[in-house]
C-alpha positions as CSV (number, residue, x, y, z in Angstrom):
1,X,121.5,105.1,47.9
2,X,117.8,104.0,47.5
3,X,119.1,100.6,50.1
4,X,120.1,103.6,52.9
5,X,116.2,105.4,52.2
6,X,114.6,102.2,52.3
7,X,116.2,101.7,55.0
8,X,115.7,104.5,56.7
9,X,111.9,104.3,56.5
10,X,111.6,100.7,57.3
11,X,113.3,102.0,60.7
12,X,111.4,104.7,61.4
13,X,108.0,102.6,61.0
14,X,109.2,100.3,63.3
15,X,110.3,102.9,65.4
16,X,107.1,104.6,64.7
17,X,104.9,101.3,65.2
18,X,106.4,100.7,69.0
19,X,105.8,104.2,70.3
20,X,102.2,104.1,69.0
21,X,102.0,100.8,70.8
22,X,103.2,101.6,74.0
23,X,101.0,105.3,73.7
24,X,98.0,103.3,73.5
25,X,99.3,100.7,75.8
26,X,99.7,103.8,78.7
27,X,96.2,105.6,77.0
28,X,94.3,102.5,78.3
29,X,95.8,101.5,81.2
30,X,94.9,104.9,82.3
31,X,91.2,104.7,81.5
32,X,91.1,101.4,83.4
33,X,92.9,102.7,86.6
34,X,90.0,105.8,86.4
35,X,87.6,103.3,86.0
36,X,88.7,101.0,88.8
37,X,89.0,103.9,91.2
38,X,85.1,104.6,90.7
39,X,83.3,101.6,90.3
40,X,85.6,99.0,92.3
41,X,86.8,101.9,95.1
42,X,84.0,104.6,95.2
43,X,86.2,107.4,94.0
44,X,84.7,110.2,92.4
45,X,86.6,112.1,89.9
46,X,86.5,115.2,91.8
47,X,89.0,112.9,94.7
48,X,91.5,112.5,92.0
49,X,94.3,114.8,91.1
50,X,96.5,112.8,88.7
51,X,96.3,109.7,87.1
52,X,99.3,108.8,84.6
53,X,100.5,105.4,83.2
54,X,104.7,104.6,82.6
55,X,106.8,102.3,80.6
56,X,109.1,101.7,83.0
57,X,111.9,98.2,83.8
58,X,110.0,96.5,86.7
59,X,106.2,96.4,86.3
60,X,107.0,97.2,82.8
61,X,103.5,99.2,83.0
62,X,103.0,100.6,86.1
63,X,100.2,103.5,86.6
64,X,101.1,106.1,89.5
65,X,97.6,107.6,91.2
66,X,97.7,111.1,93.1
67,X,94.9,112.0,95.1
68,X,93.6,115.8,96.1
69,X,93.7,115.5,99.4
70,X,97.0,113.9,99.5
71,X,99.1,116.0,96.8
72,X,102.7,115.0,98.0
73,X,101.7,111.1,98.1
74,X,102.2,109.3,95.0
75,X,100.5,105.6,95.0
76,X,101.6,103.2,92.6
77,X,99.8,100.3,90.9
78,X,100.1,97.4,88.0
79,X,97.6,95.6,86.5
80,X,98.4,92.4,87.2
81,X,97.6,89.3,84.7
82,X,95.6,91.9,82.9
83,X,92.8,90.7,85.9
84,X,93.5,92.4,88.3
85,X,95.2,95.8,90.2
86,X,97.3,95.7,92.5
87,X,99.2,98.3,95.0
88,X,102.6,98.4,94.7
89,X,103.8,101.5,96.4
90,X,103.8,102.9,99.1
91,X,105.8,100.3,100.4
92,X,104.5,97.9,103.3
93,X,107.6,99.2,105.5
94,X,106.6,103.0,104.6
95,X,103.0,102.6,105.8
96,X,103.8,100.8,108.8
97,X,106.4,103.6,109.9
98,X,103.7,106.2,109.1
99,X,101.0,105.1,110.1
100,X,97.7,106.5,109.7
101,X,99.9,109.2,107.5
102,X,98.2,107.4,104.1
103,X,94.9,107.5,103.5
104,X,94.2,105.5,100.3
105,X,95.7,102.3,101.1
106,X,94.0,99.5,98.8
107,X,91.1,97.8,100.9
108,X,93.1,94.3,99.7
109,X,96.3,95.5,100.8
110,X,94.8,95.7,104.6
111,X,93.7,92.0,104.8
């Protein structure tokens, strides 16, 4: 019986351990996007309507940005090599069918 509890709590810190690590993981992920969309892209907080980071399959961290002024857009980036953020969605094929229809395209994305 004490093998099963011992058990039991070995699982649940392990259990335990990787959600804490992937909540902080997402915690700071999300400070960094806030703080690229200010100093690197001239945002101001008051242009920002959502900002929240995801465990997901493919980026396994990915951070999807909503902006005010474009409620029903959602624009997704990674952080790349841990140097760098980069624009993954909307897709090259989505803005190039609507164009002009997106207006915070990454400045690297246009070049």
């Amino acid at each position: 019986m004490k093998k099963l509890f011992y058990s039991i709590v070995v699982l649940g810190l392990i259990v335990g351990g990787v959600y804490t690590y992937i909540q902080i993981k997402l915690n700071d992920l999300e400070a960094k996007m806030h703080q690229y969309l200010m100093v690197t892209n001239d945002y101001k907080e008051s242009d920002i309507l959502k900002v929240e980071a995801v465990f997901s399959k493919m980026p396994t961290y990915s951070v999807n940005v909503v902006f005010k002024d474009e409620p029903d857009v959602t624009y997704n980036y990674t952080f790349r090599n841990e140097l760098e953020w980069i624009q993954l969605g909307p897709s090259d094929g989505e803005i190039e069918e609507n164009q002009g229809k997106y207006k915070h395209i990454d400045k690297k994305r246009l070049n």
